[in-house]
C-alpha positions in Angstrom: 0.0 0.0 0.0 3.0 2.6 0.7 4.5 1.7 -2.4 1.2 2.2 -4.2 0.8 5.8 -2.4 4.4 6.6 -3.7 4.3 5.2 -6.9 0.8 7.5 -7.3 2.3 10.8 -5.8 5.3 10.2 -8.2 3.3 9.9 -11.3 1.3 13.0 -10.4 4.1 15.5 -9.0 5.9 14.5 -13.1 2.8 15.6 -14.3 2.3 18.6 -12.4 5.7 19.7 -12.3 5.9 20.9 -16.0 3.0 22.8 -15.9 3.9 24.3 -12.8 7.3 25.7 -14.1 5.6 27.2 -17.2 3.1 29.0 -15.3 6.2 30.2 -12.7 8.0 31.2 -16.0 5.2 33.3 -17.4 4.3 34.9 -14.4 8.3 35.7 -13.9 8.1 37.1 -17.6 4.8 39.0 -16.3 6.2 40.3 -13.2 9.7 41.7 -15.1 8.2 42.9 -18.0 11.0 41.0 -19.9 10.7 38.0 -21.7 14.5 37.9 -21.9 14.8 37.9 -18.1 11.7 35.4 -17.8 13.4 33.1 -19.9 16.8 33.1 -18.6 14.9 32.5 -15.2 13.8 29.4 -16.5 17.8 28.3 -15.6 18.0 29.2 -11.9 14.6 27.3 -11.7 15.1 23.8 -12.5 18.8 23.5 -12.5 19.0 22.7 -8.7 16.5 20.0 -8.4 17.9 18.5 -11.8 21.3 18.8 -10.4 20.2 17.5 -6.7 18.5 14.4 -8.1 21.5 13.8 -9.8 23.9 13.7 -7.0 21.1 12.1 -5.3 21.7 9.3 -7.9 25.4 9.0 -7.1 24.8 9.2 -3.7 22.1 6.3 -2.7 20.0 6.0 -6.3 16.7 5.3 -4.3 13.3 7.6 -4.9 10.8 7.2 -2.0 7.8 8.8 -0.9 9.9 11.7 0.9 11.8 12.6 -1.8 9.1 13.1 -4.3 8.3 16.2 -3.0 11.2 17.6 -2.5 11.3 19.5 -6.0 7.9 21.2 -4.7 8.9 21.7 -1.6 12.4 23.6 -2.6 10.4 25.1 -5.8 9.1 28.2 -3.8 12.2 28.7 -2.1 14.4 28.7 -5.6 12.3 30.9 -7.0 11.9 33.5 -4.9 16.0 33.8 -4.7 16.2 33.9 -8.4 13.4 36.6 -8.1 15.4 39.1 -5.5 18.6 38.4 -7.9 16.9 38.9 -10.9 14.7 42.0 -9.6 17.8 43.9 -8.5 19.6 42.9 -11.5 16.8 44.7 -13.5 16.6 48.4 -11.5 20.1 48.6 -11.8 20.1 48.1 -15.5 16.9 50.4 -16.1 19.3 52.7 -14.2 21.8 52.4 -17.1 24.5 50.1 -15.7 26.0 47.4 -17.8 25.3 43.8 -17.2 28.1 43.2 -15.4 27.8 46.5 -13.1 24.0 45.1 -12.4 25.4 42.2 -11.6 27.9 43.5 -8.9 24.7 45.7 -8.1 22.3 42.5 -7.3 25.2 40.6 -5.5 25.5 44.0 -2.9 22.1 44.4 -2.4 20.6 40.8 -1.6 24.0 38.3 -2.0 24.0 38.8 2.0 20.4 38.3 2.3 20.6 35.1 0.0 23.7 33.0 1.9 21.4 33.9 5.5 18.6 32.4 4.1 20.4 29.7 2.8 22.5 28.8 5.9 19.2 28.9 7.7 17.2 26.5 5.7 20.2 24.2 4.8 20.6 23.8 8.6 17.0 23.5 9.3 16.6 20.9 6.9 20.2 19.2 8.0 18.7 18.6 11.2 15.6 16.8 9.8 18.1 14.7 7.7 19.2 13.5 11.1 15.5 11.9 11.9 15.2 7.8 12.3 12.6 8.1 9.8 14.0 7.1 6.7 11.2 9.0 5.0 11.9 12.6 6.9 15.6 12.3 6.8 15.8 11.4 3.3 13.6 14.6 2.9 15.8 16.7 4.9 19.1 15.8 3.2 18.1 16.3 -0.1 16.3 19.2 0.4 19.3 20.6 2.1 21.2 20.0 -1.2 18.8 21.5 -3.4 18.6 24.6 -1.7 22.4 24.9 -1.2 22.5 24.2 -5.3 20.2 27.1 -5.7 22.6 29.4 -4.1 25.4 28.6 -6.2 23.1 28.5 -9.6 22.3 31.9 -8.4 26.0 32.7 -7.7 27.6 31.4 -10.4 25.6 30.2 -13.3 22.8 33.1 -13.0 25.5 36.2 -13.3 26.9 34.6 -15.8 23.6 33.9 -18.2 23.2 37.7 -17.7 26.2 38.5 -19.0 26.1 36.9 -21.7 22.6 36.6 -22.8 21.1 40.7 -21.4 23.1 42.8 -23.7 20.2 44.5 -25.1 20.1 48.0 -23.7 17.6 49.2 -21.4 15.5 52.4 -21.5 16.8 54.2 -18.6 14.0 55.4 -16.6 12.4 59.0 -16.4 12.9 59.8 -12.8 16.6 58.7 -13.1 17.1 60.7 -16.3 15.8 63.4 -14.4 18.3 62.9 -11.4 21.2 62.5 -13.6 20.4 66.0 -15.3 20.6 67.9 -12.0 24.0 69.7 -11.4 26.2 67.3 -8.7 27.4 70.4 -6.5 25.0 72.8 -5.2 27.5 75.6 -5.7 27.0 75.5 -9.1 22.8 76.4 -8.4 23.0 78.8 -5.4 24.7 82.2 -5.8 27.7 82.9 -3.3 
């Protein structure tokens, strides 16, 4: 009967799943207003459960009922790092920074944010991994990984798919315009 309820939740999560990441695509593509951005997105959001399951493989090459939901479980969490990145990457560049400098912009503002996060969760979920429950601890250890992947798909391969990929330029926005036209030193605008 257990195997049945895994074997079931399996086949429905690989059916589910695709649809899911569409829908998190478009509404990424939405939410930017950039199908280039939403589409590069799509990178950050599977690469860490493909690359999990993978080490997964190498490392005990058994699916159970615990770790079929690990790639919705860690979904959420993925996304909404690649989202911070990605949203930070974008002012910066409607600010009229290069790629790169947008880059170096999203790691200041929320690289600090993402590692806290991700220390937090990976040690949550290291501690589950600990459980006597095969099930739970299963769970735990591979969610761990996953999440940890995220980072460094966020760190590494993320920055890097910007570079190469957003070198379109970007319409720099009107109340920055507006900033950037105002003299830097007051001297210049009051009389001595």
């Amino acid at each position: 009967m257990f195997a049945h309820i895994g074997e079931t939740n399996m086949a429905s999560m690989l059916t589910s799943l695709p649809i899911t990441l569409v829908l998190i695509s478009a509404l990424m593509i939405f939410a930017l207003g950039s199908l280039r951005l939403g589409l590069i997105s799509i990178v950050p959001n599977m690469a860490p459960a493909i690359i999990g399951f993978g080490l997964w493989a190498l490392i005990s090459g058994e699916i159970n009922l615990g770790l079929s939901v690990v790639v919705t479980l860690t979904l959420g969490i993925v996304v909404d790092d690649a989202v911070h990145f990605l949203s930070k990457y974008q002012r910066a560049r409607k600010q009229g920074q290069s790629a790169e400098e947008a880059v170096r912009y999203a790691f200041h503002t929320v690289g600090r944010a993402l590692w806290i996060t991700t220390v937090v969760l990976v040690a949550g979920f290291s501690v589950l991994a600990m459980s006597s429950f095969r099930l739970n601890a299963d769970m735990g250890a591979l969610s761990a990984i996953v999440i940890f992947i995220a980072l460094v798909v966020d760190f590494v391969f993320l920055p890097a798919l910007l570079m190469k990929f957003d070198t379109k330029d970007y319409p720099v926005e009107a109340e920055h315009k507006q900033a950037s036209n105002f003299p830097k030193s007051r001297s210049h605008v009051l009389p001595n």
